[in-house]
C-alpha positions as CSV (number, residue, x, y, z in Angstrom):
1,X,19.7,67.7,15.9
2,X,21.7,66.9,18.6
3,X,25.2,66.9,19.8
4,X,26.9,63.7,19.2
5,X,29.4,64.6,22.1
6,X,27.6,65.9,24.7
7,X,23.6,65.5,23.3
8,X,23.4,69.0,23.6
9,X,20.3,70.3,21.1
10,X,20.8,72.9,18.5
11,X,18.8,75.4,18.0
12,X,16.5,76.0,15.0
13,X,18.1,78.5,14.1
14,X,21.7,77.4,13.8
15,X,20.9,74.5,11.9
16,X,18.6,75.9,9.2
17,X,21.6,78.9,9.2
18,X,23.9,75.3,8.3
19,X,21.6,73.6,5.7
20,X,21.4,77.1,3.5
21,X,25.0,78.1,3.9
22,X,25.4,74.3,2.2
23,X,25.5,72.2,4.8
24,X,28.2,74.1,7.0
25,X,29.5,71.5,9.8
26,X,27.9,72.7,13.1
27,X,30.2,73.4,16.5
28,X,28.4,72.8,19.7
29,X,29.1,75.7,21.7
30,X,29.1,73.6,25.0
31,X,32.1,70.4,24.6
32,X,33.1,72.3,20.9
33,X,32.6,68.8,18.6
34,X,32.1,69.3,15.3
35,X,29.4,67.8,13.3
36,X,28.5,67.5,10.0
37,X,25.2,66.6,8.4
38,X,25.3,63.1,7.2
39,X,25.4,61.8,3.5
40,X,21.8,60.5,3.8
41,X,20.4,63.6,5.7
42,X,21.6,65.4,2.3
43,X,20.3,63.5,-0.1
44,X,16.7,62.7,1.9
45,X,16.5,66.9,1.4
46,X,17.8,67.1,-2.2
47,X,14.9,64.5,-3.1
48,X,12.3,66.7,-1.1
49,X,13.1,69.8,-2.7
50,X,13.8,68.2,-6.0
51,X,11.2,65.6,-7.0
52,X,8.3,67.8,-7.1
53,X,9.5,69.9,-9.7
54,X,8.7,67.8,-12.5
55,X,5.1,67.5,-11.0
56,X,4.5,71.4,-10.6
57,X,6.4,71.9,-14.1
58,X,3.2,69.0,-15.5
59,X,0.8,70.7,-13.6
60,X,1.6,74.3,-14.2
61,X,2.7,73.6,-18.2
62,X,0.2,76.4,-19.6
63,X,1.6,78.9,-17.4
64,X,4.3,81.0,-17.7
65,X,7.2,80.2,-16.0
66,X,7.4,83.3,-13.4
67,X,4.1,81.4,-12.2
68,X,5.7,78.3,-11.8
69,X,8.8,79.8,-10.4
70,X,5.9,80.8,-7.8
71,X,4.8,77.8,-7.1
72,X,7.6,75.9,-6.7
73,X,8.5,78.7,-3.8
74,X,5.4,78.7,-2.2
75,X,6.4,74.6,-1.9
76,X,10.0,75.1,-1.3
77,X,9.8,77.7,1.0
78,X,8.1,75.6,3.8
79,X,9.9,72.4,2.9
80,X,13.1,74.3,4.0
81,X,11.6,75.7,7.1
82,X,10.7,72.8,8.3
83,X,14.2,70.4,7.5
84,X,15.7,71.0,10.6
85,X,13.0,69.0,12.5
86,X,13.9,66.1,10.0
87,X,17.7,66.3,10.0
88,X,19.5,63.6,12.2
């Protein structure tokens, strides 16, 4: 993401920090503009994380649900660390 002021990038780090502290409004540290993630940004990552869950839930029906709680992690974990390259 970028700086809609100044087109300044964030860093990795301060945006994935934003997404898991629910979508906190980022500050450039540079011209000090606030931005918040935008409506669609938001939903595009509630369906990612979310829409899968019914599939590993099929898929993973005979086991027990610590298992699937497993599985869906091993999924959601890299989704999440990788969001920050797909938020605009």
């Amino acid at each position: 993401m970028k700086c809609e002021g100044c087109g300044r990038r964030y860093s990795y780090k301060t945006v994935i920090r934003s997404i898991l502290l629910n979508y906190r409004p980022l500050r450039c540290e540079d011209c000090g503009t606030k931005q918040v993630f935008p409506m669609r940004s938001r939903f595009l990552v509630a369906i990612i994380i979310v829409l899968p869950l019914p599939v590993i839930i099929a898929t993973t029906a005979s086991a027990a649900w610590l298992e699937m709680a497993f599985v869906y992690l091993l999924f959601v974990i890299p989704v999440t660390l990788v969001l920050p390259f797909a938020m605009r």
